[in-house]
N, CA and C of each residue as an Amber inpcrd file, in Angstrom:
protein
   234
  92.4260000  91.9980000  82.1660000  92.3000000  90.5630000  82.0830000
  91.2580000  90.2270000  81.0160000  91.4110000  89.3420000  79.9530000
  90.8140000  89.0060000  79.0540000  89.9960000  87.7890000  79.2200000
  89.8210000  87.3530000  80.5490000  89.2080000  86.3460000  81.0990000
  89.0500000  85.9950000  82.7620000  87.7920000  85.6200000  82.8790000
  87.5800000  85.3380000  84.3250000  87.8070000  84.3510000  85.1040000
  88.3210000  84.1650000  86.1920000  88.3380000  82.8550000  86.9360000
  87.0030000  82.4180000  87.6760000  86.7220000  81.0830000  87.0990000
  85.6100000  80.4200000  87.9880000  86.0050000  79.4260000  89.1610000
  85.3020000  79.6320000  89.9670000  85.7330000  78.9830000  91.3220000
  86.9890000  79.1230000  91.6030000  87.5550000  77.9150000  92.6330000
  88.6280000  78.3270000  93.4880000  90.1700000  77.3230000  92.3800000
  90.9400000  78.3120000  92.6430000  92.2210000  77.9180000  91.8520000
  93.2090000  76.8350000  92.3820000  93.6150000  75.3040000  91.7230000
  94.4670000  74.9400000  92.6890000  95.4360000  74.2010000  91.9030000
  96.3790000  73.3730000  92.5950000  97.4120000  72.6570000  92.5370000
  98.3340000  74.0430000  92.4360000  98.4930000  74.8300000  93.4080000
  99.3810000  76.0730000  93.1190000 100.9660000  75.5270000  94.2330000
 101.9210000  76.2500000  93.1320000 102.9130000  75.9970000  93.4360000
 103.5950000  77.6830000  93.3320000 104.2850000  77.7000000  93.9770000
 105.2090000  78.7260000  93.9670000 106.3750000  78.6050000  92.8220000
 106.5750000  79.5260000  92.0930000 107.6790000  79.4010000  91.2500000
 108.7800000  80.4230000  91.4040000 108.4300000  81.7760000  92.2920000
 110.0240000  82.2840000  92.3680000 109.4240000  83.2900000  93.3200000
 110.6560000  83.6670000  94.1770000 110.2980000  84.3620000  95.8290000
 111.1890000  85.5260000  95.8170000 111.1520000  86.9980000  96.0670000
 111.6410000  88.1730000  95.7000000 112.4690000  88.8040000  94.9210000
 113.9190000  88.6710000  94.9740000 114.7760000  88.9480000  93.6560000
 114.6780000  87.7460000  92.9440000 114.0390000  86.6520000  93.1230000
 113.9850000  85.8260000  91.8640000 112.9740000  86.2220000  90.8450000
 112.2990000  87.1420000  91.0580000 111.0610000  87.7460000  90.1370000
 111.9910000  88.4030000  89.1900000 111.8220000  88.5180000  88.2320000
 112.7250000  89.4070000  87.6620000 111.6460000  91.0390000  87.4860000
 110.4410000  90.9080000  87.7530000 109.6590000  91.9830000  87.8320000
 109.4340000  92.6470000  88.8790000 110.3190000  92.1600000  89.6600000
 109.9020000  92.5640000  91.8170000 110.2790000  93.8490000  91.5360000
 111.0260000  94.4490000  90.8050000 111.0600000  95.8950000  90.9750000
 110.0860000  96.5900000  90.7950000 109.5420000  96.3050000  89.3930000
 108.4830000  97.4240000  88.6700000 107.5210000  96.8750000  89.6650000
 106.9250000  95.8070000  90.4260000 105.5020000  95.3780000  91.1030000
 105.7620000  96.1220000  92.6850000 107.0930000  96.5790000  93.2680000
 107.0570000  97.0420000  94.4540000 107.3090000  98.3230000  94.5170000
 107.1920000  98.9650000  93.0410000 107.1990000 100.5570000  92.2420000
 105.2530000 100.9690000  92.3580000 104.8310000  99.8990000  91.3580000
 103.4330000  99.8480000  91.2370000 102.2670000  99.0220000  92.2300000
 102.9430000  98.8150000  93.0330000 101.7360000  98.0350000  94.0960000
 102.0590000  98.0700000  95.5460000 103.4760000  98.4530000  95.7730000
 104.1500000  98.6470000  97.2880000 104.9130000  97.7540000  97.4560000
 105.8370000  97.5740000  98.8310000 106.6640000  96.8530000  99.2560000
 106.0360000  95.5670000 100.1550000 106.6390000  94.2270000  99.5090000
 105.9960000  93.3560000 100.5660000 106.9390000  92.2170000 100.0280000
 106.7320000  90.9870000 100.5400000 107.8650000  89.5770000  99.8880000
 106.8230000  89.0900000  98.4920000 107.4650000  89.4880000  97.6940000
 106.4160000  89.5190000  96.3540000 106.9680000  87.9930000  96.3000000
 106.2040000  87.1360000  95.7070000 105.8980000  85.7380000  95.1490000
 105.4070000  85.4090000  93.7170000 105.6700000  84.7080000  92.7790000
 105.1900000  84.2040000  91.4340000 104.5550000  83.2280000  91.9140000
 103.3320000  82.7990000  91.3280000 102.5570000  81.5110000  91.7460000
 101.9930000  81.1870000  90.2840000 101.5670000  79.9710000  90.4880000
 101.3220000  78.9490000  89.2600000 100.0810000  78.4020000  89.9310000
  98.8950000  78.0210000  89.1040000  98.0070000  77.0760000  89.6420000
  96.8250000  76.6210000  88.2580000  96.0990000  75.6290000  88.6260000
  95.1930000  75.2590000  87.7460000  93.7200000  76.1940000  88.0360000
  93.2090000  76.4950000  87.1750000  91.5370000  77.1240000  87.2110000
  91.1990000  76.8610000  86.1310000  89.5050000  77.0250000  86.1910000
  88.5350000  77.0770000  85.2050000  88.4610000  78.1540000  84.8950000
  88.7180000  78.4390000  83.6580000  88.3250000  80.0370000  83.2300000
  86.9020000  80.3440000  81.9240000  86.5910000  81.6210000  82.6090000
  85.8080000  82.0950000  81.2070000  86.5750000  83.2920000  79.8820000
  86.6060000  82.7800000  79.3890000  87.2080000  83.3030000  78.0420000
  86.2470000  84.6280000  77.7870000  86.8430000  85.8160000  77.1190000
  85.7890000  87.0310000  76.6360000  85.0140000  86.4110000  75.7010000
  85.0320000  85.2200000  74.9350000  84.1570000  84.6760000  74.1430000
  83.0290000  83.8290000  74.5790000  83.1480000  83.8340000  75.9480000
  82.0430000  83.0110000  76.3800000  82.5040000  81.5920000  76.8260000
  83.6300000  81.3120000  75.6660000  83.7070000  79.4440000  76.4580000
  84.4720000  79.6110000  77.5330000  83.9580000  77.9040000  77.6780000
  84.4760000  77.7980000  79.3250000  86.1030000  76.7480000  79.1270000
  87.2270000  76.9870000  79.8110000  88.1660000  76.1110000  79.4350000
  89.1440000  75.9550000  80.9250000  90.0280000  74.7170000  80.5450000
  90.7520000  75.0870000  82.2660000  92.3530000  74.8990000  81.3220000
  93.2720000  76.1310000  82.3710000  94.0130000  76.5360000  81.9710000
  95.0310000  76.6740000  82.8160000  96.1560000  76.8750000  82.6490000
  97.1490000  77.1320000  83.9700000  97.2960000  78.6520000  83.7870000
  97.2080000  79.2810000  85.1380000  97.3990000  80.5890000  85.7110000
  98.6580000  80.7900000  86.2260000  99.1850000  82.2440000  85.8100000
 100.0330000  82.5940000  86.7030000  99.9940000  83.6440000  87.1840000
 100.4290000  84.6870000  88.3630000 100.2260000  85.7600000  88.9810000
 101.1620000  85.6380000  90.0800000 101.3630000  86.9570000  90.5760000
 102.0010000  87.7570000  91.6800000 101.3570000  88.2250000  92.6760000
 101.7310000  87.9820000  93.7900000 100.6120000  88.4150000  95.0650000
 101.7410000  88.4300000  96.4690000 101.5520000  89.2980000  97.4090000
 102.5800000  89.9760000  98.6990000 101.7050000  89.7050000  99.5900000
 101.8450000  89.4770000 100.7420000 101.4010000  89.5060000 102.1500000
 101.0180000  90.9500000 102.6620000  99.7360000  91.1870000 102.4680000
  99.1620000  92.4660000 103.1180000  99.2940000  93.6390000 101.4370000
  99.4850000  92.7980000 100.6680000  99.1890000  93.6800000  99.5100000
  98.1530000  93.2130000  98.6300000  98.3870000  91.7730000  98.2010000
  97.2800000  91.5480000  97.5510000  97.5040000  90.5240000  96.2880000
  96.6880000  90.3720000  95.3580000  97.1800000  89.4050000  94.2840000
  97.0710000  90.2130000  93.3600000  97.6000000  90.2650000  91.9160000
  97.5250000  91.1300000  90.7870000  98.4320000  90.1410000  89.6580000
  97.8770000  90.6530000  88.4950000  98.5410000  90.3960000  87.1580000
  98.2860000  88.7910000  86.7350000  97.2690000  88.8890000  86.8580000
  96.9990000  87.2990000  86.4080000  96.9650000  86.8600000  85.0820000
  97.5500000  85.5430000  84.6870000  97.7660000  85.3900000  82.9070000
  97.4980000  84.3010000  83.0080000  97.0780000  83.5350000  81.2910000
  96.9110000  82.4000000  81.2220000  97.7750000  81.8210000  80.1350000
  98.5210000  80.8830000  80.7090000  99.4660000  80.3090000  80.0710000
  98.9270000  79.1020000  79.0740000  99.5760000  79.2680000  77.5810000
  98.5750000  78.6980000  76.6820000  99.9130000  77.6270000  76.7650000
  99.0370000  76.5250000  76.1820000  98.0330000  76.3150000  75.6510000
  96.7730000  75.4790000  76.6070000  95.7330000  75.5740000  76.1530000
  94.3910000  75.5750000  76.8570000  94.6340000  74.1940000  77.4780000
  94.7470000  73.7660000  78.4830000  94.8220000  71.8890000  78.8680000
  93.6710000  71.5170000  78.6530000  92.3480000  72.0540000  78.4160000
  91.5140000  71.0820000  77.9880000  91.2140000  70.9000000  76.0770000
């Protein structure tokens, strides 16, 4: 990850729920079996450069597995 999340992430919406992932294979290869989910949400992030910006996130996360692969979808909303 090329950047950190500050505080808590929101307006999250779900955008696609097991075979709608088109990655549910390789993530239940590399992280285990669980009802994998795509999620979308707003955060404040820190950039490896230091600034601070808020951005929309997206990531994958299972029930009893965990969250992983978090990205930031450009362009920067602020």
């Amino acid at each position: 990850m090329d950047f950190e999340i500050i505080g808590r992430i929101r307006e999250i919406e779900v955008i696609a729920v097991g075979n709608r992932i088109l990655d549910v294979a390789r993530l239940r290869k590399r992280y285990g079996r669980g009802r994998w989910r795509k999620l979308k949400g707003i955060a404040t992030v820190r950039l490896i450069d230091g600034t601070i910006h808020t951005a929309e996130i997206h990531w994958y996360e299972a029930h009893g597995v965990g969250q992983f692969e978090y990205k930031i979808i450009p362009p920067l909303i602020d």
